[in-house]
C-alpha positions as CSV (number, residue, x, y, z in Angstrom):
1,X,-15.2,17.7,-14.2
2,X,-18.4,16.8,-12.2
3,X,-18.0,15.6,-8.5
4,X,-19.1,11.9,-10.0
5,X,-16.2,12.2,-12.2
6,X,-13.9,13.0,-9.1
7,X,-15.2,10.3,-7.1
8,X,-14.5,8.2,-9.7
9,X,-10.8,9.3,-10.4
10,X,-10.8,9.0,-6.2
11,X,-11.9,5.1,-6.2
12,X,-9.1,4.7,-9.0
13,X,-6.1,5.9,-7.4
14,X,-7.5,4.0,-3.9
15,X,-7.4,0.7,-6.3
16,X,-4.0,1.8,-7.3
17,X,-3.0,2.1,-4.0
18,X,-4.3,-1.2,-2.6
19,X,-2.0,-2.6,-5.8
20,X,1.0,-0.4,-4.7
21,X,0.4,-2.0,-1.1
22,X,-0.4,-5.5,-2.3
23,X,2.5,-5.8,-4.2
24,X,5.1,-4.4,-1.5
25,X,3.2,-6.8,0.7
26,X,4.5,-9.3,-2.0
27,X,8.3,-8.1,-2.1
28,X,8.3,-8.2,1.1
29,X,7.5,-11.8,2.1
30,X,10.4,-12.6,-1.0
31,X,12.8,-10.7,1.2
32,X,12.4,-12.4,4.5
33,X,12.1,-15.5,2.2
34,X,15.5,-14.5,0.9
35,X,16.9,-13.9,4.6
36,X,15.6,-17.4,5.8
37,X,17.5,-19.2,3.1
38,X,20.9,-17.2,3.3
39,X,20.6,-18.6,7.2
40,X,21.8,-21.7,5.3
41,X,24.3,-20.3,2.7
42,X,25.6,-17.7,5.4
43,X,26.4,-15.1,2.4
44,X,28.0,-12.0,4.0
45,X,26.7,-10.0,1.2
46,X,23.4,-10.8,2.0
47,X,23.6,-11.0,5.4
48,X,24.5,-7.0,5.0
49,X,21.9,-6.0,2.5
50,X,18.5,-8.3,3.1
51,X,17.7,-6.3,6.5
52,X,18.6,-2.9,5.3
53,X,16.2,-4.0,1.8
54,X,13.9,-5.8,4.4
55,X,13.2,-2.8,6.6
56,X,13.1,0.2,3.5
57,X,9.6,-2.1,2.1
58,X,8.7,-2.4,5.4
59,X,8.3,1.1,5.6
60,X,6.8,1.7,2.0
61,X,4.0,-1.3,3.3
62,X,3.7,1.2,6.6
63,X,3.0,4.3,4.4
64,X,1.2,2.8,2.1
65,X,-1.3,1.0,5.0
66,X,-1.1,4.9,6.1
67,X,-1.9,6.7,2.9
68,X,-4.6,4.5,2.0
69,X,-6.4,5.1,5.6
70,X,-6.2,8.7,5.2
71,X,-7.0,9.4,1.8
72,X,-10.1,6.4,2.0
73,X,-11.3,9.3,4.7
74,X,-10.6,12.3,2.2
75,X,-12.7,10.3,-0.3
76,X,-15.4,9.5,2.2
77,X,-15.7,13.3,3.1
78,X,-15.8,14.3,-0.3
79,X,-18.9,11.9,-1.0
80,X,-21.1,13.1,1.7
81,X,-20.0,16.2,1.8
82,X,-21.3,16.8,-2.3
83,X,-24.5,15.0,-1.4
84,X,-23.9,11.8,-3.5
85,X,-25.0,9.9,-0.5
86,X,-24.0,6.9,1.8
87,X,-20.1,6.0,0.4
88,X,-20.7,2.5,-0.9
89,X,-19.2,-0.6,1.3
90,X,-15.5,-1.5,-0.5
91,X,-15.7,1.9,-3.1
């Protein structure tokens, strides 16, 4: 596999990423959504679970926000540092 290849495979899994985040992102808002309408049904159930579901995404949103930062800089090493140039704005 050429370095091209490997940047390639690199821009993918940072797309996948930004999905993975994106879609937590998403879960998330339908949680606290969740948590703002029980304030009106008063469930006990879901007065135990929501924060303990709410805070467990919060955290994969907080890695994920993390892991795409550091592996974008992996990425951005790798291209310069196998001479393919300036890394392209948003690869």
């Amino acid at each position: 596999m050429d370095n091209t290849e490997k940047l390639a495979i690199m821009n993918k899994i940072l797309r996948e990423l930004e999905d993975i985040q994106n879609s937590s992102t998403a879960l998330l808002k339908k949680v606290a959504q969740a948590e703002t309408e029980n304030m009106n049904l008063a469930n006990k159930l879901l007065e135990d679970k929501l924060p303990d579901l709410h805070e467990k995404i919060d955290a994969m949103v907080t890695e994920s926000t993390s892991l795409i930062s550091e592996f974008t800089s992996v990425r951005d090493k790798f291209y310069s540092d196998n001479n393919l140039g300036e890394v392209p704005e948003g690869a």
